[in-house]
LUMVOSE-915179 format. One record per residue (C-alpha): y, x, z; residue number from 1; residue in one letter. Coordinates in nm, 4 decimals. Layout:
N
NODE          y          x          z   seq   type
NODE          Y          X          Z   NUM      A
...
This chain:
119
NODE          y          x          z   seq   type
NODE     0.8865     4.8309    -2.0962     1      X
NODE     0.9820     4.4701    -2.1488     2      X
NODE     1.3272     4.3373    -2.1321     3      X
NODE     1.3414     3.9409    -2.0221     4      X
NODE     1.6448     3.8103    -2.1229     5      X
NODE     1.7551     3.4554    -1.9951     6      X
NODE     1.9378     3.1803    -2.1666     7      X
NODE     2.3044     3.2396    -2.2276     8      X
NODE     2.5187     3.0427    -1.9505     9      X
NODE     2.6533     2.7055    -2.0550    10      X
NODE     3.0526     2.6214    -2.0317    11      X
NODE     3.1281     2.2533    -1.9758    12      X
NODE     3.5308     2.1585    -2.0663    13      X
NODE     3.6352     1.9472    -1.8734    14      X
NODE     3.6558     1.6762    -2.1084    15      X
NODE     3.2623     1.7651    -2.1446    16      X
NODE     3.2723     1.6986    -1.7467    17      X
NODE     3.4518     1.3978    -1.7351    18      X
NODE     3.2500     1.2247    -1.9913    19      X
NODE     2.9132     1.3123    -1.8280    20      X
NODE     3.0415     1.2008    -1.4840    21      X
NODE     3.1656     0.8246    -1.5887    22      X
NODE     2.8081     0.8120    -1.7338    23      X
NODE     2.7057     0.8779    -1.3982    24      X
NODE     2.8935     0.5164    -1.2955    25      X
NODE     2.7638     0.3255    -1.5409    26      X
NODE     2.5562    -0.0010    -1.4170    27      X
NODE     2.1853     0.1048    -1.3820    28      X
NODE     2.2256     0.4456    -1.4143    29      X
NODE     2.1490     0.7522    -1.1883    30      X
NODE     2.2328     1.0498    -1.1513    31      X
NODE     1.9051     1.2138    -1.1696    32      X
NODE     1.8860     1.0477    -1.5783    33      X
NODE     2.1804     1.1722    -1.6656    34      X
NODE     2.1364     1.5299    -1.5213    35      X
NODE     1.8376     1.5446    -1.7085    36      X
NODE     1.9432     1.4227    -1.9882    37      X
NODE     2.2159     1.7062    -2.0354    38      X
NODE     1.9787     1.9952    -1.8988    39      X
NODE     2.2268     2.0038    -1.5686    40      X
NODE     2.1042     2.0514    -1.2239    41      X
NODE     2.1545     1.7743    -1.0178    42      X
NODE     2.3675     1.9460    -0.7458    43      X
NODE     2.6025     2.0648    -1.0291    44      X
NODE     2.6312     1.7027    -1.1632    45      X
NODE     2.6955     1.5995    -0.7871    46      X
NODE     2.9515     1.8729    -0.7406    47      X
NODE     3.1111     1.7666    -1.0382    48      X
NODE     3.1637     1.4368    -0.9000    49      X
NODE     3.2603     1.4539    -0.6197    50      X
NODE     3.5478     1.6216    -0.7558    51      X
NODE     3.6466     1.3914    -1.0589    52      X
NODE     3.5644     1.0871    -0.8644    53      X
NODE     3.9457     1.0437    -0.7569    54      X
NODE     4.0397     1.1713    -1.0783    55      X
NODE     3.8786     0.8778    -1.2854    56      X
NODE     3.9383     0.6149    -1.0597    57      X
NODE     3.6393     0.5948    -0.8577    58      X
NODE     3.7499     0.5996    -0.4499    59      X
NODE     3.5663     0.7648    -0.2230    60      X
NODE     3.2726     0.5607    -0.1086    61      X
NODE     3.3131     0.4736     0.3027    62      X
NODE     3.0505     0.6335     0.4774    63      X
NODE     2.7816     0.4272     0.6909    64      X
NODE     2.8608     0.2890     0.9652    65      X
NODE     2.6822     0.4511     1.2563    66      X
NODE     2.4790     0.2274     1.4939    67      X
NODE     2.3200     0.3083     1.7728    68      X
NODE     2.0045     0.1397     1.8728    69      X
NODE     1.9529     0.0423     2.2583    70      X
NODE     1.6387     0.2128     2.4376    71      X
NODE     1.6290     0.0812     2.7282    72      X
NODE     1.8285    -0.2260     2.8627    73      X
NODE     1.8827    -0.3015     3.2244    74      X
NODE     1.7370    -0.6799     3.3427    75      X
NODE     1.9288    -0.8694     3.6111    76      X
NODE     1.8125    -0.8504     3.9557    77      X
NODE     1.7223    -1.2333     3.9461    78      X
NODE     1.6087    -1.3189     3.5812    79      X
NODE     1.7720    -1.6840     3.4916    80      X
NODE     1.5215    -1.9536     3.4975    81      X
NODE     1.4081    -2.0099     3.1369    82      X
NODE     1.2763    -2.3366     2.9875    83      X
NODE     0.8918    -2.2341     2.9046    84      X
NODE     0.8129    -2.1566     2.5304    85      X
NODE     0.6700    -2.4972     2.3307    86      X
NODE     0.3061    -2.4592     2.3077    87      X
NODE     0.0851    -2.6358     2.0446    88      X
NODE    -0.3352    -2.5624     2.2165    89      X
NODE    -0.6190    -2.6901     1.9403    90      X
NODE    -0.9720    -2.7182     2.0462    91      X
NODE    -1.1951    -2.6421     1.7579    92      X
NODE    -1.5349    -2.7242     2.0011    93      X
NODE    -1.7915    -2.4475     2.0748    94      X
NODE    -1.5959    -2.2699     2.3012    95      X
NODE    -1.2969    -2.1855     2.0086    96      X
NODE    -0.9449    -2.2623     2.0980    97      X
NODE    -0.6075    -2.1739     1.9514    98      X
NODE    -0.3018    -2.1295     2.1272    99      X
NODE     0.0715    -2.1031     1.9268   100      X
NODE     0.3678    -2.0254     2.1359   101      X
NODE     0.7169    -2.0457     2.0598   102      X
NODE     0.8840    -2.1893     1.7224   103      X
NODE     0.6141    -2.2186     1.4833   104      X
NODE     0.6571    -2.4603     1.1747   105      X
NODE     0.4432    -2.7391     1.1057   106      X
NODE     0.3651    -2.5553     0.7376   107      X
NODE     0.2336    -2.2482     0.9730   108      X
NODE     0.0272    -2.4487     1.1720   109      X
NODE    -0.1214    -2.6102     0.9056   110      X
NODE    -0.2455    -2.2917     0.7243   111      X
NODE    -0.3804    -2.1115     1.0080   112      X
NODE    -0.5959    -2.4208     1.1112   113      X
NODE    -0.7252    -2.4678     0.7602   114      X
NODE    -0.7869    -2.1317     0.7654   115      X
NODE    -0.9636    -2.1643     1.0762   116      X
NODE    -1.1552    -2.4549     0.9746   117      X
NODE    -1.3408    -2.2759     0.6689   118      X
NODE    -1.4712    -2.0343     0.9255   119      X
């Protein structure tokens, strides 16, 4: 018969606690380093924080705010008359043509017909 015996459990103080958590604020750091770097699970290290946060002068973050996207919106019954979209038409000859609609800079333009032009 073989007896397995595990590792004797650790006790943190809470001084111990404390000083492991404000690591845990430090610029640059995360959580995941420093729970590994003290052999602690991460959901004890989180645990601990949550409850020492107050404690050591770190407020509560706000949580997200909670947006809702629209999927499906409703169009007027008569659209509004919109001005059409600028257009910019090239013809490269042999039958090749490019269109651009809407706001397109003049560097854009540029580098698509260069690009087109090495073609």
């Amino acid at each position: 018969m073989d007896i397995i015996m595990g590792k004797e459990r650790r006790r943190w103080s809470e001084d111990d606690k404390r000083r492991i958590v404000l690591e845990t604020f430090e610029a640059g750091v995360t959580c995941h380093e420093v729970a590994r770097r003290h052999e602690l699970s991460n959901g004890m290290l989180f645990t601990w924080r949550k409850r020492l946060r107050a404690e050591l002068g770190f407020p509560e973050a706000a949580p997200p705010a909670v947006r809702f996207a629209p999927f499906a919106m409703i169009a007027d019954a008569a659209p509004a008359a919109r001005e059409p979209a600028p257009t910019i038409e090239v013809d490269l000859g042999g039958g090749a043509r490019v269109v651009i609609t809407g706001a397109a800079t003049a560097d854009l333009v540029i580098v698509v017909l260069k690009a087109l032009a090495r073609k």
